[in-house]
N, C-alpha and C positions, 0 to 999 in steps of 0.2 A: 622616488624616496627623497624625505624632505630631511634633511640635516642642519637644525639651527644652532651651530655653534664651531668657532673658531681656533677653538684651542684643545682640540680632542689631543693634542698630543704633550699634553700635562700628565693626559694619565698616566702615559708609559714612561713620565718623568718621575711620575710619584709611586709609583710601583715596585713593589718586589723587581729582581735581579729575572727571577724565575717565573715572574707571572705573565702570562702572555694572552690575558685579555684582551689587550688593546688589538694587536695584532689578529685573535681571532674574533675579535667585532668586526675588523675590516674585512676580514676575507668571507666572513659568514653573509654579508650585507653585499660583498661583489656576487659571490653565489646567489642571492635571492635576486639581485637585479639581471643578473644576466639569462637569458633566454634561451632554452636548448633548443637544439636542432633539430628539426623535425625527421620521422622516419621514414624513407622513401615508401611503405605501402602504409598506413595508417588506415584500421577498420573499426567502426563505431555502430554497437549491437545494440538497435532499440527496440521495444513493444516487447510482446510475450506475458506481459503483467498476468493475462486469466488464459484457464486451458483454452484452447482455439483462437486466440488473437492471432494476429500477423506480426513477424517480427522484419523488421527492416535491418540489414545490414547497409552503411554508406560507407562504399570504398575512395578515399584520395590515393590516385597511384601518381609517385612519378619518378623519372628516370636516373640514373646517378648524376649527371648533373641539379637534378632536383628541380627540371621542367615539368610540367603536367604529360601523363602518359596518353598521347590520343591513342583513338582506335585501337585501344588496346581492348585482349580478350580476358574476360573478369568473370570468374565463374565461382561460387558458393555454394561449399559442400558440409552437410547437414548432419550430423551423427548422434540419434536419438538416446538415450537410456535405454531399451531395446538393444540398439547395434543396430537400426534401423539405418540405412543411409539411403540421402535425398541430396541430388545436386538442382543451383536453382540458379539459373543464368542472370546475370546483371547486367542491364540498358545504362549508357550515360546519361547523364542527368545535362540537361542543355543549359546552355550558358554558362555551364560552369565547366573549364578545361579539366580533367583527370580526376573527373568526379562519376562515378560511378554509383547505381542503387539496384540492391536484392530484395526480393520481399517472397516471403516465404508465408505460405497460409495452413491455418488446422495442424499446429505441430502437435505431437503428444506432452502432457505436463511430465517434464520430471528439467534436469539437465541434457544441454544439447553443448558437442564438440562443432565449432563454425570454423571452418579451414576454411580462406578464401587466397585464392592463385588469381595470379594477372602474367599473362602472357603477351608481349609485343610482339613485333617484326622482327626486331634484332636484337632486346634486350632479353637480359635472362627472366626467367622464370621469377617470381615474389612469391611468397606464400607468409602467410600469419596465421595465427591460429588464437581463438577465443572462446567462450564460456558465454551460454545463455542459458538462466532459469528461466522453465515456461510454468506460467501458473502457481507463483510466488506468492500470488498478492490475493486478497479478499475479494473478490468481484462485486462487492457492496461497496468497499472502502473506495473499487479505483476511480469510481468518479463519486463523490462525497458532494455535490453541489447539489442544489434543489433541482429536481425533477418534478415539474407539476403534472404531469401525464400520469408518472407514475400514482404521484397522490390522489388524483382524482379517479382513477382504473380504480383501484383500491376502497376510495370513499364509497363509487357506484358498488361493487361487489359486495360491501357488507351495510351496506343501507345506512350509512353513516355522509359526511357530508366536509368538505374541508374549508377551512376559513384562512383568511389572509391574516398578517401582520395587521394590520389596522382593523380587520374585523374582531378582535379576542375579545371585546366586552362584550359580543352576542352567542359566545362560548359557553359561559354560564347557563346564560337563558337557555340557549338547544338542551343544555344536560339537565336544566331542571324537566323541562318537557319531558324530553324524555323517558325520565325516572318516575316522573307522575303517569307516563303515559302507562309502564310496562309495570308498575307496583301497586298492589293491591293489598288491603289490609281485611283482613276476617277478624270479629273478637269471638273468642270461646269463653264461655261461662267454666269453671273448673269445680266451683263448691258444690255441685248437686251431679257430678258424673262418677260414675261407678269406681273408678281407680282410688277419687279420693277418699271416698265411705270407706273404702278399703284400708288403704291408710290408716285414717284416723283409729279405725277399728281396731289394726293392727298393733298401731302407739297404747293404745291403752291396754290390750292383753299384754303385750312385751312389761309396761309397766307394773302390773299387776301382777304379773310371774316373779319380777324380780323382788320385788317387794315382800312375796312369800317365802323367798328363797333366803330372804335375808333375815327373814323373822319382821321387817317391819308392818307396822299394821295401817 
C-alpha cells in the first residue's frame, strides 16, 4: 500500500468532535494490509464442470504448530445427492511437504458433501467439510477455444468444407458454386393453362352477375 501524503492528520484536526473517519481509514487500511492466518487443514475442490469429469480435492495439512503434516493419512469422503457415499484415498503430492491430492472419477451431476480427515501418529484427527457442483457448466462453453478436429469431423460429415481466417475471400466463391451447383430454374407458361381460362372466365361471370344485380347495363 502506497500512501503519498504527510499530513493525514489534519484531517482529524479539521473534523467534527464526533467524526471518526480518520481513525477508521486507519484501522480499515491496517485490516486490508494485514494477512491472516492460515488454517491448519485447508481443502481446495476443483473440476466437476460437466457430468463425468474428475474432480480433484488438494489437501495442505499441518500441525498446530503449523509445520507441514508428513505421512499423515488423508482420506476423502464423497456424499452424492443420492446419499450415495464414496471414500477416495489421497497420495502426497512430492516435493511439496503436507500437500496431499484426491481425485475422484464419473461422480453423478447434482451437489456432492466433500468431508476430508487427516489423521497422524500423534495429532488429533482434522476434518473440513465443503461443497462441489458436478455438472454446472455447459460442456460446449467449458472449453470455448477453437477446436479444428472438431470443425473438420463436422465439414467431412455434411459435405461441406472449412476455411481458415486468411482463406474468407474464397468463402464466397464455394457458396456461389454451390448454389449454382444445387438450383435449378424451370419457366412455366401460365396464359394458356387450364386454371387461368378458368379464372378469367370466372372474373367476367362474377362481373356480369353483379352488374345485373344492380340494374347496371
Amino acid at each position: 500500500m502506497l500512501f503519498a501524503a504527510d499530513a493525514s492528520w489534519r484531517w482529524q484536526m479539521l473534523a467534527e468532535a464526533d467524526d471518526d473517519t480518520y481513525e477508521r481509514f486507519w484501522r480499515q487500511a491496517t485490516r486490508w494490509l494485514a494477512d491472516e492466518s492460515p488454517e491448519p487443514l485447508e481443502v481446495e475442490v476443483r473440476g466437476g464442470r460437466a457430468a463425468g469429469d474428475g474432480v480433484e480435492v488438494r489437501v495442505h495439512a499441518r500441525d498446530p504448530s503449523y509445520a507441514p503434516r508428513h505421512a499423515a493419512q488423508v482420506s476423502v469422503r464423497f456424499e452424492g445427492p443420492d446419499g450415495r457415499v464414496s471414500r477416495v484415498p489421497a497420495v502426497a503430492i512430492p516435493e511439496e511437504p503436507g500437500r496431499y491430492l484426491a481425485v475422484a472419477d464419473s461422480l453423478a451431476a447434482g451437489v456432492h458433501r466433500v468431508t476430508t480427515e487427516v489423521q497422524g501418529d500423534t495429532e488429533a484427527t482434522d476434518r473440513a467439510e465443503s461443497m462441489v457442483l458436478v455438472g454446472g457448466a455447459d460442456p460446449e462453453l467449458a472449453e470455448p477455444g477453437l477446436q479444428e478436429s472438431v470443425l473438420e469431423q463436422l465439414a467431412v460429415e455434411t459435405g461441406g468444407r472449412r476455411f481458415d481466417l486468411d482463406e474468407a475471400p474464397l468463402l464466397r466463391e464455394a457458396l456461389a458454386e454451390r448454389l449454382a451447383a444445387r438450383s435449378a430454374t424451370t419457366a412455366v407458361e401460365l396464359w394458356d393453362t387450364v386454371w387461368v381460362f378458368v379464372l378469367l372466365v370466372g372474373l367476367l361471370l362474377a362481373e356480369w352477375a353483379l352488374r345485373r344485380r344492380w340494374g347496371l347495363r
